[in-house]
C-alpha positions as CSV (number, residue, x, y, z in Angstrom):
1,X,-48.2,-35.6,15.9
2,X,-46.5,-35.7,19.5
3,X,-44.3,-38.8,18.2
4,X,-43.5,-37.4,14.8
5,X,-42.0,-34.5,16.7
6,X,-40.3,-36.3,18.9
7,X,-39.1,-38.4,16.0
8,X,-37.6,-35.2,14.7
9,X,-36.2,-34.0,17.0
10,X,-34.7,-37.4,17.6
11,X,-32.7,-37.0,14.1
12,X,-31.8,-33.6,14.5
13,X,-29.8,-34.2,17.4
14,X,-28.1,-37.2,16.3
15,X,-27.6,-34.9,13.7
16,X,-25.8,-32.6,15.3
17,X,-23.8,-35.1,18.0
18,X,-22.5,-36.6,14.9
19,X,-21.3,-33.5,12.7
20,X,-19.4,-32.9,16.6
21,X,-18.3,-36.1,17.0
22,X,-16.5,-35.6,12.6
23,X,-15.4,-32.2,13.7
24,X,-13.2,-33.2,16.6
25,X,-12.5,-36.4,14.8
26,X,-11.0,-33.9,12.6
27,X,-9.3,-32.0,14.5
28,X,-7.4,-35.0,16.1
29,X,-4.5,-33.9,18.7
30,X,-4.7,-30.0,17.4
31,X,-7.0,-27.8,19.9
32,X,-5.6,-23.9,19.3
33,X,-2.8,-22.7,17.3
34,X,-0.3,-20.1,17.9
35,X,1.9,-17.8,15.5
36,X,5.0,-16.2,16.7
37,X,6.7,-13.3,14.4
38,X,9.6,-11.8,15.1
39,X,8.7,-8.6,12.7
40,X,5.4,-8.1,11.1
41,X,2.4,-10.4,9.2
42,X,2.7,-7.3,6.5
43,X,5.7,-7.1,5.5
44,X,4.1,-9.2,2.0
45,X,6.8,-11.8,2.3
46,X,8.4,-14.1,5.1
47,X,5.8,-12.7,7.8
48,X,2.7,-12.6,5.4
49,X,3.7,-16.1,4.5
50,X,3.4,-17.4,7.9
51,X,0.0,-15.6,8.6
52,X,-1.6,-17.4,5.7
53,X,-0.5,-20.7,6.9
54,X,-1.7,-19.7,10.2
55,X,-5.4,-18.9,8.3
56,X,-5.2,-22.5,6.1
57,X,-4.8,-24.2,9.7
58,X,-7.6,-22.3,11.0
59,X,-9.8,-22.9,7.8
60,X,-9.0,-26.7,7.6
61,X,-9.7,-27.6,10.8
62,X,-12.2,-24.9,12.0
63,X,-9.5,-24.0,15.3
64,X,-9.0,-20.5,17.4
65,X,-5.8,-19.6,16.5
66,X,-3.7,-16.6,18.1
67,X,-0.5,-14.6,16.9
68,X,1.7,-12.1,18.1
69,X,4.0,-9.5,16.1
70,X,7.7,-8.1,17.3
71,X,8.4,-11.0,19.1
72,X,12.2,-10.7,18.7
73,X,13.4,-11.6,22.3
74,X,14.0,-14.7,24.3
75,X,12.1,-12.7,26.7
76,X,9.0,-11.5,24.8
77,X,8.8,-15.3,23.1
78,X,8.6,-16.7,26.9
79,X,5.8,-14.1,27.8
80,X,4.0,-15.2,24.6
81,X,4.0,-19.1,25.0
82,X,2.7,-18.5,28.2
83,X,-0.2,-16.1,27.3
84,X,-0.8,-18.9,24.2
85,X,-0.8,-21.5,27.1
86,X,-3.4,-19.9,29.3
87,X,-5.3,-20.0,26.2
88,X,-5.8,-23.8,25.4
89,X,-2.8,-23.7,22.4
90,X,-1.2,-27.2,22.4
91,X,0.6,-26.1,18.9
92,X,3.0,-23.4,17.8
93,X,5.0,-21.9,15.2
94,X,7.8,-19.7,15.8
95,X,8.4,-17.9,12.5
96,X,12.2,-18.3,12.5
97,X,15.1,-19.6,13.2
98,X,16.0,-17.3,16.5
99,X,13.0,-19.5,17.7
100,X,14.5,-22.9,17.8
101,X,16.7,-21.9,21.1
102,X,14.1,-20.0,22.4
103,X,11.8,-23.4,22.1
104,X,14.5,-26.0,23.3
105,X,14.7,-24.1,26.8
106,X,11.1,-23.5,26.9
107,X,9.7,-27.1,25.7
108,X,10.3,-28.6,29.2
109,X,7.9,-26.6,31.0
110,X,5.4,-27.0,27.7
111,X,4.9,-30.8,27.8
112,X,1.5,-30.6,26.2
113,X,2.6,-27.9,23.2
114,X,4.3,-29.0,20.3
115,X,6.7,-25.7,19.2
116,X,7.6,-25.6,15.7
117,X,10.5,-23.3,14.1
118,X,12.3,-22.8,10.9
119,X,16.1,-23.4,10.1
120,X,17.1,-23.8,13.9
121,X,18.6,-26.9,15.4
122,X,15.4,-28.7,17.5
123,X,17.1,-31.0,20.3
124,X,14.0,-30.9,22.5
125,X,11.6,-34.0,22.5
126,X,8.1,-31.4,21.7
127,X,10.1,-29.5,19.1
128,X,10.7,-29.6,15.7
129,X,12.5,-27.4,13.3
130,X,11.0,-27.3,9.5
131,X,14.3,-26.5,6.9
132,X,13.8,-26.0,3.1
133,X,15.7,-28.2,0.8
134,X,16.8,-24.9,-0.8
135,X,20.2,-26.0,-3.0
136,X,17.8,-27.0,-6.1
137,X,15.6,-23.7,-5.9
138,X,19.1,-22.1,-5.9
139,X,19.9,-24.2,-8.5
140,X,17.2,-23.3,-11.1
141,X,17.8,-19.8,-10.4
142,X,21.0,-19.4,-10.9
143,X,20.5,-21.4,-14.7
144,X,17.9,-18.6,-15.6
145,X,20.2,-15.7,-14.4
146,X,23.1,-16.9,-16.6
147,X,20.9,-17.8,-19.1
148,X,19.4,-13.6,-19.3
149,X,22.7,-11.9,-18.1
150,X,23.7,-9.5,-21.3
151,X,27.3,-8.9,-19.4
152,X,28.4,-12.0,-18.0
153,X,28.2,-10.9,-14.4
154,X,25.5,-11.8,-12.1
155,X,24.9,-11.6,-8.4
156,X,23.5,-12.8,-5.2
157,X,22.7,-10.7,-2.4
158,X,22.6,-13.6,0.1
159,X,22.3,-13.1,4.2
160,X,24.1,-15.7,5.4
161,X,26.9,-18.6,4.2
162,X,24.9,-21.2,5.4
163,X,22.4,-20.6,2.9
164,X,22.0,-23.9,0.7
165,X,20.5,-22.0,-2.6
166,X,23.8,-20.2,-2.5
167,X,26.5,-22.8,-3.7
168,X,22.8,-24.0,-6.1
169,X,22.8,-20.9,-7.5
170,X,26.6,-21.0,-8.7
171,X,26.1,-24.4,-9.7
172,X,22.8,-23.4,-11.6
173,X,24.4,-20.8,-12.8
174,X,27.8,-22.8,-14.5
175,X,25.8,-25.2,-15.9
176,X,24.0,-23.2,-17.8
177,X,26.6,-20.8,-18.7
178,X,30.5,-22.0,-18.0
179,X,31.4,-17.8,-18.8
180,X,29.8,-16.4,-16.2
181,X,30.6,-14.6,-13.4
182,X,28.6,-15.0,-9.8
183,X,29.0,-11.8,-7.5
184,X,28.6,-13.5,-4.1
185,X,27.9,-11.1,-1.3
186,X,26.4,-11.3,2.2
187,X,24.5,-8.6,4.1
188,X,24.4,-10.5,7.5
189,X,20.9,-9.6,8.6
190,X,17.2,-10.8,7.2
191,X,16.2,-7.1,7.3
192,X,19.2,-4.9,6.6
193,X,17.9,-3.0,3.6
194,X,20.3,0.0,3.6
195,X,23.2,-2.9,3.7
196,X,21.8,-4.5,1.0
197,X,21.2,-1.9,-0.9
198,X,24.5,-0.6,-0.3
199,X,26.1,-3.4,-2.2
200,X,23.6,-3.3,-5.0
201,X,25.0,-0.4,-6.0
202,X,28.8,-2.1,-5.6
203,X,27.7,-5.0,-7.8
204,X,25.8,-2.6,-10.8
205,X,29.1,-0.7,-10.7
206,X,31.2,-4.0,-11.9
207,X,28.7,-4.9,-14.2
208,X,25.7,-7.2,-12.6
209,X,22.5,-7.5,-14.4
210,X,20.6,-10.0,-12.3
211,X,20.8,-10.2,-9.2
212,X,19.5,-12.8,-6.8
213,X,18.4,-11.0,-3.5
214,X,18.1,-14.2,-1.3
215,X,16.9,-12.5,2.0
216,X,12.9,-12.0,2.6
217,X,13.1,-8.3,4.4
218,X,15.3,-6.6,1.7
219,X,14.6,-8.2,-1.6
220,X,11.8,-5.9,-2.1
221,X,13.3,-2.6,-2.5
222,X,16.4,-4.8,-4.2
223,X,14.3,-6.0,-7.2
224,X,12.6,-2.0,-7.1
225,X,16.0,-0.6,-7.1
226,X,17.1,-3.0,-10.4
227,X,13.7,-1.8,-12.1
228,X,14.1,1.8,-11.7
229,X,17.8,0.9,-13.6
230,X,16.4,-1.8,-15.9
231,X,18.1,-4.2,-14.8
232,X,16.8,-7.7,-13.9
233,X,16.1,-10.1,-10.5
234,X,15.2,-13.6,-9.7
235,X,12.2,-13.1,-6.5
236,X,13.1,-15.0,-3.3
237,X,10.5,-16.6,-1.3
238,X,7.5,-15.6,-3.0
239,X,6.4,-15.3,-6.6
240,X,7.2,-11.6,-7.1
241,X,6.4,-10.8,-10.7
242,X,4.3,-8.7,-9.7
243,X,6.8,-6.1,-9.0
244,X,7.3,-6.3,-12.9
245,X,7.3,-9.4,-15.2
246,X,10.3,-7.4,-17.4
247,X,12.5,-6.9,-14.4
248,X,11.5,-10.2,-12.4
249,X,12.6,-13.0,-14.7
250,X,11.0,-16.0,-12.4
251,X,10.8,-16.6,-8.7
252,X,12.0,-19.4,-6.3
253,X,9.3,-19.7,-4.5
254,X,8.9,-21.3,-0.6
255,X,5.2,-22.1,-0.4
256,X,5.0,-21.3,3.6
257,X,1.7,-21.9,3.9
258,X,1.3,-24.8,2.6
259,X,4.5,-26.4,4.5
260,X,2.3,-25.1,7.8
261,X,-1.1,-27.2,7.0
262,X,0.9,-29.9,6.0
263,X,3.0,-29.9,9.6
264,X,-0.5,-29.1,11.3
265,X,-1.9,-32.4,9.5
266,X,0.9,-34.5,10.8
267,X,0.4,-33.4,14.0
268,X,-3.3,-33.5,14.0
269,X,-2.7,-37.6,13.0
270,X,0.1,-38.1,15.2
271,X,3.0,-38.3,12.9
272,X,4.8,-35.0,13.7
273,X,8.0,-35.9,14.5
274,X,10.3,-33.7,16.9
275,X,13.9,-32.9,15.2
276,X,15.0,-31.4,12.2
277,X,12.7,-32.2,9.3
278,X,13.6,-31.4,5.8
279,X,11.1,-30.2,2.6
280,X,11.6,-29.8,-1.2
281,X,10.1,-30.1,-4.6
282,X,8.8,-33.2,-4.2
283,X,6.7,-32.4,-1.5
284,X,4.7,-29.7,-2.9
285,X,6.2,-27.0,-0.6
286,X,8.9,-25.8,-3.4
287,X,8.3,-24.4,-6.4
288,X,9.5,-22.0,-9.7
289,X,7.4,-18.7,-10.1
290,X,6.5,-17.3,-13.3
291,X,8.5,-16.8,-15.9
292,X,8.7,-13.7,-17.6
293,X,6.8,-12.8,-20.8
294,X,10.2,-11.6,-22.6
295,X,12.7,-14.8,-21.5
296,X,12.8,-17.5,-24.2
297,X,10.1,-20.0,-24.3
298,X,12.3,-23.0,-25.5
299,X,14.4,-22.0,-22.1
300,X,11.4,-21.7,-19.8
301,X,10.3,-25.1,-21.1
302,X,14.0,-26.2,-20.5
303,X,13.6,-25.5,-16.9
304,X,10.4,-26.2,-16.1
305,X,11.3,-30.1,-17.6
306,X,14.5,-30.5,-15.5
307,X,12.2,-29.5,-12.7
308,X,9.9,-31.9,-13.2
309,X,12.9,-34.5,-13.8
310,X,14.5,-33.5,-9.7
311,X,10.4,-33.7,-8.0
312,X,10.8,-37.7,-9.4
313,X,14.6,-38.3,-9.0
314,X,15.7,-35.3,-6.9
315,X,19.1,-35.0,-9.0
316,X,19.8,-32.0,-10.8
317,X,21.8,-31.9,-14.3
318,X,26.0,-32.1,-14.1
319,X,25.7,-32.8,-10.2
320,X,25.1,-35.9,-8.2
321,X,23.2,-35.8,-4.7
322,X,26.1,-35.7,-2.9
323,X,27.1,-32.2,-4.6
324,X,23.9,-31.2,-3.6
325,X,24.1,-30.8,0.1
């Protein structure tokens, strides 16, 4: 009886050494993970997008992960790195691109933390900045807002110039429809809703009907504004036909999360590299939202097939990939 116990007791704990041994096997080079938000985790877009990846990491690979809200100072993201630091957190994301400076001065004094940002320019060995192929979303977007436009006029309520699914929209937009008319407008800030809302109201006036509200922290109460008037959006960011699948004709959608296990995965293997790293269609990071229930179903099947045609040859329809960029 003595020996059968010991016996036992003999295969329980190999038992558990080994399901320890898989689960830091697992977990390779990641030990804790650490958010960085310049605004809020509830603001149902950008910031709620970045919290859920934060979750997948921590579901995947069974880590303690920490985050921290209003971070929206060089001085406050310093303060927090450190704090994440004292904590064991050897990986971070800084949700935005302010964070990519803030990282390449830090970084040196961080060897053992990889830092992680979006749209910024990563120049430091332990950093990397993540950028969205965003000219094709654009693209697609633009063809299903000239496609639904009843007055020839549509519009994007973009933030900045730099944007890429800016010149895709217009492009998008001419294919699809050589008489239309793109509104281009730029509201200079992420989060400047008043702005933004202020040219709404310029761009209804001469005669938009869809609008494309390309910034996270105001296209909310853009595509509320165009419902109240019955007038029509394309979401940004996230699929936002829930806001109403009459006003919202589709959604280019940025699938955050999933962009964040995948960079977690590399780095947990070893094959995160530092720089500028660039994501799109193909890599399952990029997608179309739903379509409305009142758009065309022969159209919907239209885009959804030249979709499918870029994810294998990444060339979109009267372009060529040097147009693109």
């Amino acid at each position: 009886m003595i020996k059968k116990c010991m016996f036992m007791g003999l295969i329980l704990f190999l038992i558990i050494f080994i399901s320890g041994c898989s689960s830091n096997a697992k977990k390779g080079n990641l030990k804790k993970v650490g958010l960085l938000v310049p605004q809020t985790i509830n603001d149902q877009v950008w910031g709620t997008k970045g919290y859920k990846g934060l979750l997948k990491i921590q579901s995947r690979y069974n880590v303690d992960f920490f985050y921290k809200e209003g971070v929206d100072s060089e001085v406050l993201a310093e303060r927090t790195v450190q704090e994440f630091a004292d904590k064991g957190v050897n990986l971070i994301f800084g949700h935005g691109s302010e964070y990519s400076m803030y990282f390449n001065r830090l970084a040196s004094k961080y060897p053992d933390i990889h830092f992680v940002s979006f749209n910024g320019n990563a120049e430091v060995k332990n950093t990397t900045s993540l950028k969205f192929e965003s000219h094709a979303m654009g693209f697609f977007g633009g063809m299903v807002a000239a496609h639904e436009t009843k007055t020839n006029k549509i519009g994007v309520l973009a933030t900045h110039r730099w944007q890429p699914e800016n010149k895709g929209f217009v492009q998008g937009a001419e294919f699809e429809n050589p008489d239309v008319e793109v509104d281009l407008r730029y509201v200079g800030n992420w989060d400047d809703r008043e702005l933004a809302l202020q040219m709404l109201d310029d761009m209804i006036a001469d005669g938009v009907d869809v609008v494309y509200p390309a910034g996270d922290g105001y296209n909310v109460p853009v595509i509320e504004y165009l419902k109240e008037r019955g007038l029509h959006a394309v979401g940004y960011v996230s699929d936002q036909s829930d806001l109403g699948e009459t006003t919202v004709l589709t959604s280019t959608v940025q699938h955050v999360d999933k962009l964040y296990e995948l960079v977690a995965s590399r780095f947990v293997d070893g094959t995160l590299e530092s720089g500028n790293l660039y994501f799109d269609f193909h890599d399952g990071v990029i997608s179309m939202g739903k379509f409305s229930p009142n758009m065309d179903e022969k159209f919907q099947n239209k885009v959804k097939n030249l979709v499918q045609e870029y994810r294998q040859y990444e060339t979109l329809p009267g372009t060529n990939k040097g147009e693109q960029k």
